[in-house]
N, C-alpha and C positions, 0 to 999 in steps of 0.2 A: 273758125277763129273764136275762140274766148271773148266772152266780153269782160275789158279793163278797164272799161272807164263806166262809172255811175255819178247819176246825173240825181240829187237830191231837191225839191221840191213842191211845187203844187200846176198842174196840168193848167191850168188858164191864169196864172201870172204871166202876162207880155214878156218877160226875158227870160223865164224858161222856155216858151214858146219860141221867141227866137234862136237860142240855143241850142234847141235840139232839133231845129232845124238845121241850123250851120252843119251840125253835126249829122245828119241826113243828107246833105246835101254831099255832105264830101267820103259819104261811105264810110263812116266812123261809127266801129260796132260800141252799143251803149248799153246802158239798164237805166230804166228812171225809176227812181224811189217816190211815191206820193204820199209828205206828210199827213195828208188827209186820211187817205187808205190804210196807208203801212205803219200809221205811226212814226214817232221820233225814238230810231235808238238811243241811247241812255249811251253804251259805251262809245257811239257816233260821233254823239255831239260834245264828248270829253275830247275827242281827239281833235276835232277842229276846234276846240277851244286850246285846245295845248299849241296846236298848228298856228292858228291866226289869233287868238284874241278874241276877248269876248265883245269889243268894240267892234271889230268888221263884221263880224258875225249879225249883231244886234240893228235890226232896219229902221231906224229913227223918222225917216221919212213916208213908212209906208201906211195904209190905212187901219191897217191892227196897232199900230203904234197910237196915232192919233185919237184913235177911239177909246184907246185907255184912260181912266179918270186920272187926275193929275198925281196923287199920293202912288198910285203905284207905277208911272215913269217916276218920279220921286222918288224911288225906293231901288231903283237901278242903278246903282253904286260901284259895279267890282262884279267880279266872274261869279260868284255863288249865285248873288240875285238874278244875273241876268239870265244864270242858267237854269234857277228857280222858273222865271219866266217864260224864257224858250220851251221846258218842256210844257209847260199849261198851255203854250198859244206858239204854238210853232210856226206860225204863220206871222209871225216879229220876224223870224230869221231872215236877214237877207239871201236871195236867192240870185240865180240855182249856187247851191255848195255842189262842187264836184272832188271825186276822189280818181285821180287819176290814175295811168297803168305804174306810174314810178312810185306809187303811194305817196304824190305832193298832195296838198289839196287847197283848191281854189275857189273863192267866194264872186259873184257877177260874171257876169258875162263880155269880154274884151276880145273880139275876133284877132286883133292882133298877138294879143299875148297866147291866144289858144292853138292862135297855125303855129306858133314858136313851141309847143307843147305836143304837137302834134309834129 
C-alpha cells in the first residue's frame, strides 16, 4: 500500500511523537518529513500557507518563538514575514503539519478530528 499521508515535523517534539504513534498504533501507512534533516520545502510551505494561514501555522507559544528577541516577533505581521521566518527557523512551525491521502492538510494533532479523516 502507498504511503498517503506525510507527517511533517521534528522527531522529539511531544505531539509529533504522539501522532505518529496514533498512527502506528492503528496501522496507518505514513512518511515523516524531519525539518531538521530534510529541510523545509519552499513549495510545501506555500501550500499550507494558501491551505491554513499563516497564523495556524506560526507556534506563538513554543520555545523558538520565545527565545526570539522582541523586534523580530515584532516584525511578524502578515504571510511574507512569517514565512520569512519559518523558513530561517522552522521549528516556529506548529507541529506536526500533515498532508493527507485527499491532499487536505492539517496543522496539530486532535485524535478526534484524525479518526474522522481516516
Amino acid at each position: 500500500m502507498p504511503v498517503m499521508i506525510t507527517v511533517y515535523g521534528l522527531p522529539n517534539c511531544e505531539t509529533v511523537k504522539k501522532a505518529r504513534a496514533w498512527l502506528q498504533e492503528r496501522g496507518v501507512p505514513h512518511a515523516f518529513h524531519d525539518f531538521r534533516k530534510q529541510g523545509l520545502p519552499n513549495e510545501r510551505l506555500d501550500a499550507w500557507l494558501a491551505a491554513l494561514g499563516w497564523e495556524a501555522l506560526l507556534n506563538r507559544r513554543g520555545t523558538t518563538w520565545r527565545q526570539l528577541d522582541e523586534a523580530t516577533r515584532a516584525a511578524v505581521g502578515d504571510a511574507t514575514s512569517a514565512r520569512t521566518l519559518m523558513l530561517a527557523r522552522p521549528s516556529v512551525i506548529r507541529r506536526p503539519v500533515v498532508e493527507w491521502s485527499d491532499a487536505a492538510v492539517s496543522v496539530g494533532f486532535d485524535p478526534a478530528e484524525w479518526s474522522q479523516r481516516l
